[in-house]
C-alpha positions as CSV (number, residue, x, y, z in Angstrom):
1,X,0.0,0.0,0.0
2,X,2.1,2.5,-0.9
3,X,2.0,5.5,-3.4
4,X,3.5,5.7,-6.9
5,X,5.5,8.5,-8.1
6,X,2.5,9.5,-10.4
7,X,0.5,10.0,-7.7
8,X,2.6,12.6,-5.4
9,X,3.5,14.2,-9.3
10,X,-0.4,14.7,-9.2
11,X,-1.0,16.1,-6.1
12,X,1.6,18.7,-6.6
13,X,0.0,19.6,-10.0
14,X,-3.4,20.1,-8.5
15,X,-5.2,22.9,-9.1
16,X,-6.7,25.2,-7.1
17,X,-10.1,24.3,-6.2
18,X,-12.0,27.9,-6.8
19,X,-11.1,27.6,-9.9
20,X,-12.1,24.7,-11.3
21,X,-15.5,24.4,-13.1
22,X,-18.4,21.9,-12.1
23,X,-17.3,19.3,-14.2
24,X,-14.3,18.9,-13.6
25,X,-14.2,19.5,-9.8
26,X,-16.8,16.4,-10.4
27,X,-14.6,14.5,-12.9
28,X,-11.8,15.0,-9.7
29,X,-14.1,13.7,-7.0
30,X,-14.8,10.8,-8.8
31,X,-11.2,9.7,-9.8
32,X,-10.5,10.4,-5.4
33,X,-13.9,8.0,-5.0
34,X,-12.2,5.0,-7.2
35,X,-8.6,6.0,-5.8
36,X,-9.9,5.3,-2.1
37,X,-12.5,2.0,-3.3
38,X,-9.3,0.4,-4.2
39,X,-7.5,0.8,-0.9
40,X,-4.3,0.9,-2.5
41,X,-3.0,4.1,-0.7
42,X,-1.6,4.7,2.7
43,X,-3.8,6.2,5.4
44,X,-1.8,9.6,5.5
45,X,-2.6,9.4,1.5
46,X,-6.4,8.6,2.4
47,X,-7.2,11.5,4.4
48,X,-5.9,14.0,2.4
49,X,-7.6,12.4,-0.9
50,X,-10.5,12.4,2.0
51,X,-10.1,16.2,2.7
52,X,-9.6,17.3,-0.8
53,X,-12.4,15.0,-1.8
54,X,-14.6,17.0,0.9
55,X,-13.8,20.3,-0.3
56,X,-14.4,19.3,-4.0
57,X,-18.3,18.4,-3.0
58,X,-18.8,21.5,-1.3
59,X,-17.5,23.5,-4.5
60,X,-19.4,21.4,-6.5
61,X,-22.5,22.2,-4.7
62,X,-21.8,25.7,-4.5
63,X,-21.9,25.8,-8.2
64,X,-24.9,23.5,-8.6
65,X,-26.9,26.1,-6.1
66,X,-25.7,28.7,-8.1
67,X,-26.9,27.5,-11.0
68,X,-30.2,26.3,-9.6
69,X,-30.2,30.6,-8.5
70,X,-29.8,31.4,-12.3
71,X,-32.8,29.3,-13.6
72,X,-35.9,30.6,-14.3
73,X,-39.0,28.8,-14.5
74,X,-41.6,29.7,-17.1
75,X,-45.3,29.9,-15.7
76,X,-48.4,29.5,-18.0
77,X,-51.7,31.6,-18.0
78,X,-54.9,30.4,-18.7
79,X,-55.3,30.1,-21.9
80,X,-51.4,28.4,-22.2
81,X,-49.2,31.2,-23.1
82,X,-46.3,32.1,-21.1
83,X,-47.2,34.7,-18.9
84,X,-44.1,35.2,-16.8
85,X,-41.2,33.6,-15.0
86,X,-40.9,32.8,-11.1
87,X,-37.5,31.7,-9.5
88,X,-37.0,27.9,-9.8
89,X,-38.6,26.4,-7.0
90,X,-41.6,28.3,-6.6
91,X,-44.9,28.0,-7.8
């Protein structure tokens, strides 16, 4: 259970979380996800995959509520024509 060369080389070329875009930051969490399923790291490695795992789901659902913030949902009149938008969520 050790760590290979590739994997310290990685960590040192991570980026910045604030700065990475939903999909990645998601694309990241899931390659920490498989990383720790296989148990082939030490437990120093673990936690910080762990932490940095962590901190990449809170971005990612910072982004995801901003999003959801941005979205608009079209509401109908009677006869079925738009008649105006209302934040998501609300009716």
């Amino acid at each position: 259970m050790t760590d290979t060369p590739a994997t310290a080389a990685a960590d040192a070329d991570a980026a910045p979380i604030s700065s990475l875009s939903f999909e990645a930051a998601m694309g990241e969490l899931e390659n920490i996800v498989r990383h720790l399923e296989s148990g082939d790291v030490s437990l120093e490695k673990s936690v910080a995959l762990y932490e940095r795992g962590h901190a990449l789901r809170l971005h990612c659902e910072a982004r995801l509520a901003a999003a959801q913030a941005r979205i608009e949902q079209v509401s109908l009149g009677g006869d079925g024509q738009a008649a105006g938008t209302t934040p998501f969520g609300e009716s």
